[in-house]
C-alpha positions in Angstrom: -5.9 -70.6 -8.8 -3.6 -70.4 -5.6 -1.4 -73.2 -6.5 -0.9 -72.4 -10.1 -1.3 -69.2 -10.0 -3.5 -69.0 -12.3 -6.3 -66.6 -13.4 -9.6 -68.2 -12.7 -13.2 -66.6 -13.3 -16.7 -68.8 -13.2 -19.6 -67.5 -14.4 -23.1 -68.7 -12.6 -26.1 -68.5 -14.7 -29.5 -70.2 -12.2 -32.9 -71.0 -13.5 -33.9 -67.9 -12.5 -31.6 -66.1 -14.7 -29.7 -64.4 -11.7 -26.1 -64.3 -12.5 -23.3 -64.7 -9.8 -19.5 -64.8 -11.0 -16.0 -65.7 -9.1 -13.1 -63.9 -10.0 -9.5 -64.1 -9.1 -8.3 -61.8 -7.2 -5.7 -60.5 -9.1 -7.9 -60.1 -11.9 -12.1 -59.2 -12.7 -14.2 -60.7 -15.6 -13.7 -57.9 -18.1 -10.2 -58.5 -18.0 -10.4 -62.2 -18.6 -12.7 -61.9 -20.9 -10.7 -59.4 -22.3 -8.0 -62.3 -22.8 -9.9 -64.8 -23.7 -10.9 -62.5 -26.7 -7.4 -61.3 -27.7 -6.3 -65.1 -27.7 -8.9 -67.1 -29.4 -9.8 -64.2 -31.9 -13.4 -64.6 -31.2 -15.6 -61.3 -30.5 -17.6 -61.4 -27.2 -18.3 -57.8 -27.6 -20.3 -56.6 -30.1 -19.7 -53.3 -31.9 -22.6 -51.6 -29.8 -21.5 -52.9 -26.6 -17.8 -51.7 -27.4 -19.4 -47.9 -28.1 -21.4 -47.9 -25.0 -18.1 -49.4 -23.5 -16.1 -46.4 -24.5 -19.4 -43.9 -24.3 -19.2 -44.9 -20.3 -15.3 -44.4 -19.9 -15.6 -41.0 -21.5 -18.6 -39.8 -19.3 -16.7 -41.1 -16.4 -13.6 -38.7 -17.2 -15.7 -36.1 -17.8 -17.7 -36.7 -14.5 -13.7 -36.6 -13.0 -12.6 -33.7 -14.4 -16.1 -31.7 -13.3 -15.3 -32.5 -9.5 -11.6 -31.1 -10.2 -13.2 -28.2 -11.5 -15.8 -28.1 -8.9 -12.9 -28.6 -5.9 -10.7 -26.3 -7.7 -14.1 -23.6 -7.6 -14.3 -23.9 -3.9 -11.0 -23.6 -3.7 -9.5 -26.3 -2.9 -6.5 -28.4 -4.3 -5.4 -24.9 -5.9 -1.7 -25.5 -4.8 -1.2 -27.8 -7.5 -2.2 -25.5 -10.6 0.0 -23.3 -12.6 -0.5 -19.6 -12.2 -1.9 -20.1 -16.3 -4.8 -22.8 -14.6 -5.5 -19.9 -12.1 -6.7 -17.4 -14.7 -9.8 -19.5 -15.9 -11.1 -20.2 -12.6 -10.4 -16.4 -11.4 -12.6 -15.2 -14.0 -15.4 -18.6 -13.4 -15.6 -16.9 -9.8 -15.4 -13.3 -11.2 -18.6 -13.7 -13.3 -20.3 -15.6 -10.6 -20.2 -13.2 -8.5 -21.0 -10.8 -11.3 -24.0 -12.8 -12.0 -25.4 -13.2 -8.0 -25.0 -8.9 -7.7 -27.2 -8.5 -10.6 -29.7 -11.4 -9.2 -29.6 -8.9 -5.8 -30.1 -5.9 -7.6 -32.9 -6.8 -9.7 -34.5 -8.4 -6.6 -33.2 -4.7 -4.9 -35.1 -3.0 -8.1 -37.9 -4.8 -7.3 -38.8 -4.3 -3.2 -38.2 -0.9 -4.2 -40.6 -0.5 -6.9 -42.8 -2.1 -4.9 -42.5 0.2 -1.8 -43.6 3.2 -4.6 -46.6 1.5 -5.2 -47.7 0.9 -2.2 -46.8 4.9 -1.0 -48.6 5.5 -3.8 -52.1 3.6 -3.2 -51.5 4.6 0.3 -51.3 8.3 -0.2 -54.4 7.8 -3.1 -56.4 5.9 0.0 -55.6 8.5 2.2 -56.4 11.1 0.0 -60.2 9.2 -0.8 -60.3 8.4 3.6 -59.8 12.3 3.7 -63.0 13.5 1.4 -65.2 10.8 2.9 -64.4 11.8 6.4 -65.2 15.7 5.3 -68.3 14.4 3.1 -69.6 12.5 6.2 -68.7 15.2 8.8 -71.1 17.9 5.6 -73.5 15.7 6.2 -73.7 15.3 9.9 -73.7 19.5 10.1 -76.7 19.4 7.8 -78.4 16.4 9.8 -78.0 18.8 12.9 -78.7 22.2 11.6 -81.9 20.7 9.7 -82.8 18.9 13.1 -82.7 22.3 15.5 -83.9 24.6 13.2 -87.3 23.0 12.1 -90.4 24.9 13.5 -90.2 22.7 16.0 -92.8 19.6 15.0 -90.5 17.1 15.5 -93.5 14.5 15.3 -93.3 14.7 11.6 -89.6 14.3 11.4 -89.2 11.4 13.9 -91.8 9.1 14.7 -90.7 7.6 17.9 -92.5 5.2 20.3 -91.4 4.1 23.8 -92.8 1.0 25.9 -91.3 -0.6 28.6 -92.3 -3.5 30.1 -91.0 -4.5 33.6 -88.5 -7.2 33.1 -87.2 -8.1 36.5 -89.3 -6.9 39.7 -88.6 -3.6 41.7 -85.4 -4.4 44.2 -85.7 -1.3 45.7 -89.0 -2.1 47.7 -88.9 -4.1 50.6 -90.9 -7.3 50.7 
């Protein structure tokens, strides 16, 4: 290859069916196949490699021209465009930013729709705390005045018995 300068590419099949390949470096396999194709007339490539070929090349430009676009977004590599390429991405940003103030207010809509609710259920618990408290505290007055103004047999109201039982001895006397 070095002395004749010649285009040289080997193809390596092993038993294991791994494939290794040596190239030129001037040239790569596609392109020598490529050759070999155009000059002895014979088709390597099928038609359904050929479209998934071209199907790759096509996707690959397209996956280009998205980073362009995405550089070009974050501004950068803007000094290159016309002020005609300017107007697209102006109004790309322009809705953007349209769309991420409607995401804030909704989200804005929503704490505060929220906060009413819960004012709401706190004034209603409040207002329930409130008529207990005043139920309980009825209750309590009618607990007391029934309790002093009995005929005074309190025997009958409350049974109550007492017993104490010495737990730890007297300290108080002296030993």
């Amino acid at each position: 290859s070095v002395l004749c300068e010649a285009q040289v590419s080997v193809v390596i099949f092993s038993s294991s069916g791994k494939m290794s390949e040596y190239c030129s470096p001037s040239t790569s396999l596609p392109k020598i196949l490529e050759r070999y194709q155009v000059n002895c007339g014979k088709k390597i490539w099928d038609p359904k490699h050929e479209h998934l070929s071209a199907e790759i090349d096509r996707i690959k430009k397209e996956n280009d021209n998205m980073q362009i676009q995405l550089r070009h977004l974050k501004g950068e590599d803007l000094n290159s465009l016309q002020p005609k390429e300017l107007i697209p991405i102006e109004e790309a940003l322009e809705n953007g930013i349209r769309g991420v103030r409607e995401k804030q207010n909704d989200f804005l809509r929503m704490l505060k729709k929220n906060e009413r609710i819960l004012e709401e259920d706190n004034k209603r618990l409040t207002y329930i705390l409130h008529h207990q408290q005043l139920a309980m505290d009825e209750n309590m007055r009618n607990l007391e005045f029934a309790y002093h103004h009995k005929d005074g047999d309190f025997g009958s109201q409350m049974p109550m018995a007492f017993r104490v039982q010495p737990i730890q001895p007297n300290l108080h006397e002296d030993k």
